[in-house]
C-alpha positions as CSV (number, residue, x, y, z in Angstrom):
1,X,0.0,0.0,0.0
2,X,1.7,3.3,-1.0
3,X,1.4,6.3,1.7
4,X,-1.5,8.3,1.5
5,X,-0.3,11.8,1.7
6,X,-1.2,15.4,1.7
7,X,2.4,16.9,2.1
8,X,6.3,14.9,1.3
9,X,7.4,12.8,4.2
10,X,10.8,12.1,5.2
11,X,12.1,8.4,6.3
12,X,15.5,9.3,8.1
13,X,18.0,7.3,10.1
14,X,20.9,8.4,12.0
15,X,24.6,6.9,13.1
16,X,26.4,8.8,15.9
17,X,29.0,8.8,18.3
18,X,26.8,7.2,20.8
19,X,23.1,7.7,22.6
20,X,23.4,10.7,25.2
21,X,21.2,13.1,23.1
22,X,22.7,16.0,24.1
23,X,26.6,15.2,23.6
24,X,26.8,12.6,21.0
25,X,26.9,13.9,17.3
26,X,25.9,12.4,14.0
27,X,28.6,10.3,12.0
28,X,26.4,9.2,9.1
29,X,22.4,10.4,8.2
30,X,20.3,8.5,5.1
31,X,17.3,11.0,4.3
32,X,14.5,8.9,2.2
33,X,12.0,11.5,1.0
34,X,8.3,10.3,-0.5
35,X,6.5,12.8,-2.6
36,X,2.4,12.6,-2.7
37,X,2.6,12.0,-5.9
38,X,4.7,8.8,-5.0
39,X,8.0,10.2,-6.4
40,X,10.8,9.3,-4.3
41,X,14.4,10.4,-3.7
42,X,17.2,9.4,-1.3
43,X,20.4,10.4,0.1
44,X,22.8,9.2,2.4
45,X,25.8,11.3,4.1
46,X,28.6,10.3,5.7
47,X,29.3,13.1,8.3
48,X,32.9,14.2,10.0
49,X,31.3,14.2,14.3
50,X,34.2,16.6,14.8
51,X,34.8,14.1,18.2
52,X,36.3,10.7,18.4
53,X,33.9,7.7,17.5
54,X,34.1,5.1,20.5
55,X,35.3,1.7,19.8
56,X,32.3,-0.2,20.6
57,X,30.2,2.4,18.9
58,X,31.9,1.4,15.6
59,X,31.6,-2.3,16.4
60,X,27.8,-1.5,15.7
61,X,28.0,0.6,12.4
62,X,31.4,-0.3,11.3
63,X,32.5,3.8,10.7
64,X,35.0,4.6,12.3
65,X,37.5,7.8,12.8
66,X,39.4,7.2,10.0
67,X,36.0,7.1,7.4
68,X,34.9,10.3,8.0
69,X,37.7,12.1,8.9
70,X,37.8,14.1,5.1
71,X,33.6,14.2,5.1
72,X,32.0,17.4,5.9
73,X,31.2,18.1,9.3
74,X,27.4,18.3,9.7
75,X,27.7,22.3,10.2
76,X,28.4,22.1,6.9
77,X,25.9,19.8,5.9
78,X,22.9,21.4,7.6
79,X,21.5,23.8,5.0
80,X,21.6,20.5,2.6
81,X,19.6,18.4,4.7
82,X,17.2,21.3,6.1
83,X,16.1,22.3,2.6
84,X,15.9,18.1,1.9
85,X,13.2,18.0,5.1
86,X,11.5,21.5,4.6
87,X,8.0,21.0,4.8
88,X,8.1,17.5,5.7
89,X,6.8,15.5,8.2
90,X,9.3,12.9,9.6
91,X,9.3,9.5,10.2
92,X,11.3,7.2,11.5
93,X,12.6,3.9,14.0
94,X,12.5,5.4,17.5
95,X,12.9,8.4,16.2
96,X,10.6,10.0,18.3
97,X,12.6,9.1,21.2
98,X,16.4,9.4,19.5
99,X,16.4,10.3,16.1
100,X,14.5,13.3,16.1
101,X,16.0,15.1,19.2
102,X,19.4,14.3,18.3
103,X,18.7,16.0,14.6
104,X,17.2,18.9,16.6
105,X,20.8,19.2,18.8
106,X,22.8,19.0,15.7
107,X,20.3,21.8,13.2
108,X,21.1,24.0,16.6
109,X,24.7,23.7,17.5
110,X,25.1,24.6,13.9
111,X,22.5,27.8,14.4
112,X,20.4,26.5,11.7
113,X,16.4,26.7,12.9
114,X,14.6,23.8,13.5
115,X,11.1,23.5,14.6
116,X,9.0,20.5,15.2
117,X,5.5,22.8,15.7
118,X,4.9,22.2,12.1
119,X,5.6,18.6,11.6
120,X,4.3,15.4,12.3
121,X,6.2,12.7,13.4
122,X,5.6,8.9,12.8
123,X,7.7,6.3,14.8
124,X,7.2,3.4,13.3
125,X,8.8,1.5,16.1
126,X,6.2,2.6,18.5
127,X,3.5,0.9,15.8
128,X,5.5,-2.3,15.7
129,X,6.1,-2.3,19.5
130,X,2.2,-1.7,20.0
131,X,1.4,-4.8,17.3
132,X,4.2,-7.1,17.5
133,X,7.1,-6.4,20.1
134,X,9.9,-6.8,17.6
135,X,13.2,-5.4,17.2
136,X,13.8,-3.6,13.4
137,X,15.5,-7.0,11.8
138,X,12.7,-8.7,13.1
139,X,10.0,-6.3,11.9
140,X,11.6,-6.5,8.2
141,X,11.7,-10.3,8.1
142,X,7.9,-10.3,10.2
143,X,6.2,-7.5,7.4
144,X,8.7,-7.7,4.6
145,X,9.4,-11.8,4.4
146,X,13.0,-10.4,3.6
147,X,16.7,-11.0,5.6
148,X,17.7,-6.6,6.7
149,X,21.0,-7.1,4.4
150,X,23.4,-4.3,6.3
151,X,21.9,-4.3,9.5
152,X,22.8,-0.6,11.3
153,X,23.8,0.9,7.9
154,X,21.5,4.5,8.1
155,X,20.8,3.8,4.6
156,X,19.3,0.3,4.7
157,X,17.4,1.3,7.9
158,X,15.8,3.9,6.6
159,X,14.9,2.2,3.4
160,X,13.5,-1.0,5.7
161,X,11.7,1.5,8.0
162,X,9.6,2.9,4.7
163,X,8.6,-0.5,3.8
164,X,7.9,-2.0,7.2
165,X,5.6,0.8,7.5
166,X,3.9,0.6,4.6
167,X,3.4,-3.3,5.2
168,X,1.9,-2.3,8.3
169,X,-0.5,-0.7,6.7
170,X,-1.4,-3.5,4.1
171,X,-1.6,-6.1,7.9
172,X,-3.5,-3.5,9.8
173,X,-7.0,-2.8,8.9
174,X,-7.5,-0.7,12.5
175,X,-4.4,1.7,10.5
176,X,-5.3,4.6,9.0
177,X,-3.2,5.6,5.9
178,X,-3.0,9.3,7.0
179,X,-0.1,10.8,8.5
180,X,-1.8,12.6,11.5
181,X,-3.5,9.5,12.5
182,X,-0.1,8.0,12.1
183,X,1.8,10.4,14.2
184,X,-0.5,10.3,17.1
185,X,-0.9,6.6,16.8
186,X,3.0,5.7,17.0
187,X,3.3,8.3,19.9
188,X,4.0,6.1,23.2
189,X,2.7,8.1,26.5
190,X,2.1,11.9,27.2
191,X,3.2,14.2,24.1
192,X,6.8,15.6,24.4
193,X,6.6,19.4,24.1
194,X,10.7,19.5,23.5
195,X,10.9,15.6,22.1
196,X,13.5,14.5,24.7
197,X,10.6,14.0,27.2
198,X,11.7,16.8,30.0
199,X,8.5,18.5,29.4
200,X,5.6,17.0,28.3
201,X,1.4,17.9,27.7
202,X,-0.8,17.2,30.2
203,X,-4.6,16.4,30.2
204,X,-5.1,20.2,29.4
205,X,-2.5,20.8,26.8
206,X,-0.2,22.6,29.3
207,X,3.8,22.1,29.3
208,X,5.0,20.4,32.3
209,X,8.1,19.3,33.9
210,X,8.5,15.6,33.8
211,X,11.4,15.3,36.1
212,X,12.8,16.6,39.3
213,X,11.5,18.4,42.5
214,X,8.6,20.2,40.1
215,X,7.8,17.1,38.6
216,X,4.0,17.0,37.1
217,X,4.0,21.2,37.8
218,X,3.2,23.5,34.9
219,X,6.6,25.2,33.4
220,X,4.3,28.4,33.4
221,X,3.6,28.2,36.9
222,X,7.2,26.8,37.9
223,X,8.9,30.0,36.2
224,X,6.9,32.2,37.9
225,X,7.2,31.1,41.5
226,X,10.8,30.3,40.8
227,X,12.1,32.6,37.8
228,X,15.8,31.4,38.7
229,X,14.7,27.5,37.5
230,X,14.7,28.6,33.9
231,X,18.6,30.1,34.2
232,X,19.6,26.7,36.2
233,X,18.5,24.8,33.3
234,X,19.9,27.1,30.2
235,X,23.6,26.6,32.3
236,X,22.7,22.7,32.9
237,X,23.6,19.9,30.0
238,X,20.1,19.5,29.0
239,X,19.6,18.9,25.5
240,X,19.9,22.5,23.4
241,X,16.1,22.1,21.9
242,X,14.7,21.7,25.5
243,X,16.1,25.1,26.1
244,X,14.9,26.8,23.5
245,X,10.8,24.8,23.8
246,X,11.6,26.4,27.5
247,X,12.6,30.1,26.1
248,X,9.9,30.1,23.6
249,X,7.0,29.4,27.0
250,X,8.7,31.9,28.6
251,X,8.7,34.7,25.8
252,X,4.8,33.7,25.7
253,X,3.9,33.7,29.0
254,X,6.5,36.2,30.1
């Protein structure tokens, strides 16, 4: 079943350094985009992380110091792959909980915009995971009937994750072949306002802290009775688009 769609959608997967969101950077990024008019286009980067790439990192994707040390860092890269995604919604495998917020750090720390208040997001993990409980290998062989040749390769992951995906929709009759549907469908919990998940929706459509001694508190409320939190966490290692979801409630409410 091809993707019913009212604006292009991009299929992306990232290799980094590691998984700490808010110091690990990209060393390789696939970007599969699907038109609505079922054109489709792909391109993969290899990406200079500008830090060294642990051992047992490259154990998992094989890339290693040496490989990208003549690619472009992704500073260099970001205007590329920005005007790639403009106007897209995203999708991806975890990419809710990884993917996405990682790409957010990196558009940031190389002062290039990025914005999720526009987009949808589909993690196509979090449909598998509500279906079958399967990790991505699985999923492929489960929906595809086909071996995931080059495992951890961001270009055969992404390309798997567009066809498990539309598989799923072929299995599922309950799935509805519209993105927003989709997006709020593969979400897993309470909405993340910044993505990371360190301030989230509640019931009422209010951002909340979901950690720490205000835990469950409005961040409208929290700044107010305690103006001195929002500084605290701007000079803390939280992840940069946090900060700037947090700036943008305080600008509004301030």
């Amino acid at each position: 079943m091809e993707l019913s769609l009212k604006k292009p959608i991009v299929f992306f997967d990232l290799e980094t350094t590691g998984i700490a969101v808010a110091k690990d950077r990209i060393v390789e990024i696939s970007v599969f985009k699907v038109y609505p008019n079922g054109n489709k286009e792909s391109k993969t980067w290899l990406v200079n992380p500008t830090i060294p790439i642990p051992a047992e990192t490259t154990a998992v994707h094989g890339i290693d110091d040496a490989k990208v040390a003549n690619e472009p860092t992704f500073k260099e890269l970001a205007h590329d792959i920005k005007n790639m995604m403009e106007g897209c919604n995203l999708a991806g495998y975890n990419s809710n909980r990884f993917d996405i917020p990682l790409l957010a750090e990196e558009f940031l720390r190389a002062d290039v915009d990025f914005d999720m208040k526009k987009r949808k997001a589909v993690d196509v993990q979090n449909i598998f995971h509500k279906m079958e409980q399967r990790t991505l290998s699985a999923a492929y062989k489960f929906y595809c009937a086909k071996d995931l040749e080059n495992a951890h390769s961001a270009e055969a992951d992404t390309q798997a994750t567009y066809e498990i995906l539309t598989a799923q929709l072929d299995r599922y009759q309950e799935l509805e072949n519209d993105i927003d549907f989709l997006s709020e469908f593969s979400q897993r919990g309470k909405p993340f306002a910044d993505m990371a998940g360190f301030i989230v929706y509640n019931e009422d459509n209010e951002e909340c802290f979901s950690f720490g001694k205000y835990k469950g508190q409005t961040v409208a409320s929290v700044l107010q009775t305690n103006p001195g939190y929002f500084s605290w966490i701007q000079q803390a290692d939280f992840p940069l688009y946090t900060k700037k979801v947090l700036t943008q409630i305080k600008l509004r409410d301030f």
